[in-house]
Phi, psi and omega in degrees: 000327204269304171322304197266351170289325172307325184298314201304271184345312160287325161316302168310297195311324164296324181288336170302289209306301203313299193337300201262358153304310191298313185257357131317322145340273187295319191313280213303350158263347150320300190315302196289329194292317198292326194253034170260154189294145217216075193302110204265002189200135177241164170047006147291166162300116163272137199234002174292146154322120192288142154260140190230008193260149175284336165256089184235112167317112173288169197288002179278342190035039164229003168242147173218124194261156140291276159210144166273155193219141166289135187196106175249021164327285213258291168223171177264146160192169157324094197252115176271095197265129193222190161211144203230152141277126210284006190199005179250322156290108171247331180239109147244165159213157181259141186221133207253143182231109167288103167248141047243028186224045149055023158281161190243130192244132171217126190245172197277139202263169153248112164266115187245111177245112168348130177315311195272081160256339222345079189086338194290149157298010184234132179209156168302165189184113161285154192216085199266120184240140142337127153293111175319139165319297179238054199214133166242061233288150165252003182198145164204129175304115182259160189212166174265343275180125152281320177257157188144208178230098182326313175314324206259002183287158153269135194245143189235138168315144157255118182254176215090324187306340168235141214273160200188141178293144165297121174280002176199143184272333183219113186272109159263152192260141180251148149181152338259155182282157195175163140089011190031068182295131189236029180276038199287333178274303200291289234274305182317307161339280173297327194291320207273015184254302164313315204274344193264340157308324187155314197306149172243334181201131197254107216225113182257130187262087207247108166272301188241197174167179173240175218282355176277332202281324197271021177267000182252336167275019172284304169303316171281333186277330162283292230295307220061063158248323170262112218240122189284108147290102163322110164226104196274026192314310156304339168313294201267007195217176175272093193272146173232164161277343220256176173242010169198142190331133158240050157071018204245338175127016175292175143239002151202178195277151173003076179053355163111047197253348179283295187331303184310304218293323193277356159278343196256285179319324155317309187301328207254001189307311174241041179247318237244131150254348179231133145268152195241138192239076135225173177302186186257010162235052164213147191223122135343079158259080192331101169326297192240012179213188183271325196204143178304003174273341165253002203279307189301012191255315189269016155285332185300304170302336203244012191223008191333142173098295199312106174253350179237127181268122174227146178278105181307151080345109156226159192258158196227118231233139191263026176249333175245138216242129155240091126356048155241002185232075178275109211237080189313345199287346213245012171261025154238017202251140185296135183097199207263164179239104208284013199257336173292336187255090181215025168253133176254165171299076163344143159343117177278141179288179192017068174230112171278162179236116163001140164220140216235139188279155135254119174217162213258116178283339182296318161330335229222129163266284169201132187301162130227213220257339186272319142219173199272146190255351177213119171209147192294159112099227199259160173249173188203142192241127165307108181299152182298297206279009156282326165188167159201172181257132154283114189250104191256112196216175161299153173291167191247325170256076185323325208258332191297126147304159177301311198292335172279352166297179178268167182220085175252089190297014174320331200285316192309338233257355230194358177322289181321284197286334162286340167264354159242033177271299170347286187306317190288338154304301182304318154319312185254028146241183191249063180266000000 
């Protein structure tokens, strides 16, 4: 008796397994069913507005796109990068317009708006659609609606569509530039450091600066090193400095800098073979190697699978001064002189220290600004003697004496070829 009660029991529990395995199925093909595109029109035109603004408000004016980007890792479809309100957006679609033989397609959007809001009602958000099948639209319209008129949409490019050789090997992403940023020695600095590191391109997500900072992108964007993205954020939103809500009536964190950032890897996935995700008063530094093309070559080896790379974070506190590199030309030019800063903070006990990426963007789902929150293979936290990042800022342990800092002279070592990259910036601007 006790044997076939054992039979029985089990017999059930396989049919409970079968059942509901059976209706997860179908949910998740409903699910796939619901959100495939769907043609609502035929033998028309498009004839809708291009968007050109890097920020453009949808008429709910609680979604705001960024740009859509193609992305057939997994299937294809249209990965939209935006920013939303987490609890007000509930429906979107993409209406996809197939020419030449002018159907209109529209499909139901997924909304995924990123984990890392911290607290704000405004948060980054993909805004994901199914691609029609036998159509490889080159523009797509976002809407509340499945019904309406394709004319009155403003239409954004899908960038991405064609796959490409890397045109560089290494992108740092900047965001956001803010505050009528004026720091111009230290930004020359970190700019002539990425390049002697490695970097070819530099992508600044620039809302404000002063009228000196912006005569130096000037200079940098003819050089082709710098490539600007207007972000006017304030225009549409409540902006805070701070990264995580205080209650004060914002709707989202430092400007909006997580959306850049994941925008910015998109933007570079098939120009870029590596992106680099830190500020612009922070530098990568190699340890054990020359430059980031070799350090990433044997991190690579030793890491197979790896695609996001993280850096420690130190801090090298601009309140403490080393005299050994005195350049008078460069005491009239505004900020900090980071050849001056080579004492770090020692460690906080139970404290972790931040940490900032190199990473493979075809890799990256989604980002956040210390690590990625969704990705293809492994992340790897960098041993300190292999690099670290020089964060040359105000201090963080205010109270520490000179003697208890560390005294890391890394920086020096790149001394030469910076102070006469340096000089030679300063030269060809009317600093």
């Amino acid at each position: 008796m006790l044997c076939g009660g054992k039979k029985y029991y089990f017999a059930v529990a396989v049919c409970i397994i079968t059942l509901t395995s059976t209706v997860t199925v179908s949910y998740l093909r409903l699910q796939r069913l619901s959100h495939q595109p769907k043609v609502i029109q035929e033998g028309g035109k498009c004839r809708e507005k291009i968007a050109n603004s890097t920020i453009t408000p949808l008429e709910d004016n609680k979604t705001f796109i960024i740009s859509p980007y193609f992305d057939d890792r997994e299937s294809k479809v249209t990965r939209v990068i935006g920013i939303v309100h987490h609890e007000d957006v509930k429906q979107l679609y993409c209406w996809f317009c197939c020419q030449p033989n002018g159907k209109i397609y529209v499909s139901n959007a997924k909304i995924d708006v990123h984990s890392d809001r911290f607290g704000f009602p405004y948060g980054a958000a993909d805004i994901v659609c199914l691609e029609p099948e036998n159509c490889d639209p080159t523009h797509v319209s976002i809407h509340q609606s499945a019904h309406g008129s394709i004319d009155q949409l403003p239409r954004f490019e899908i960038k991405n569509r064609k796959a490409e050789p890397f045109a560089v090997d290494f992108t740092v992403c900047i965001s956001a530039m803010f505050g009528n940023y004026n720091n111009v020695l230290q930004f020359i600095q970190s700019m002539e450091m990425y390049k002697i590191l490695g970097a070819q391109k530099v992508l600044i997500y620039k809302n404000n600066c002063s009228h000196l900072m912006e005569k130096v992108l000037k200079f940098y964007v003819e050089e082709g090193t710098v490539e600007i993205i207007p972000w006017p954020i304030n225009s549409h939103l409540k902006v805070s400095s701070k990264w995580h809500f205080m209650q004060d009536g914002t709707h989202i964190g430092y400007y909006g800098q997580i959306t850049a950032l994941n925008d910015c890897i998109y933007r570079n996935m098939q120009r870029s073979k590596f992106v680099v995700l830190n500020d612009v008063d922070e530098i990568i530094l190699p340890l054990k190697h020359p430059d980031w093309k070799t350090m990433m070559s044997s991190l690579q080896e030793q890491n197979p699978g790896t695609g996001i790379f993280l850096f420690e974070n130190h801090i090298f506190p601009e309140t403490i001064s080393t005299h050994t590199f005195n350049i008078s030309s460069w005491s009239t030019v505004p900020g900090v002189d980071v050849l001056q800063h080579v004492h770090r903070e020692p460690d906080r006990k139970d404290v972790i220290n931040p940490r900032k990426m190199i990473v493979d963007p075809q890799k990256v789902i989604q980002t956040s600004v210390h690590s990625v929150l969704r990705a293809y293979g492994n992340s790897v936290n960098v041993p300190m003697d292999v690099a670290l990042i020089y964060h040359c800022r105000k201090p963080l342990q205010r109270d520490l004496p000179r003697e208890s800092l560390i005294k890391d002279t890394t920086l020096w070592r790149y001394n030469s070829s910076l102070i006469m990259n340096v000089n030679k910036v300063l030269s060809q601007t009317i600093l």
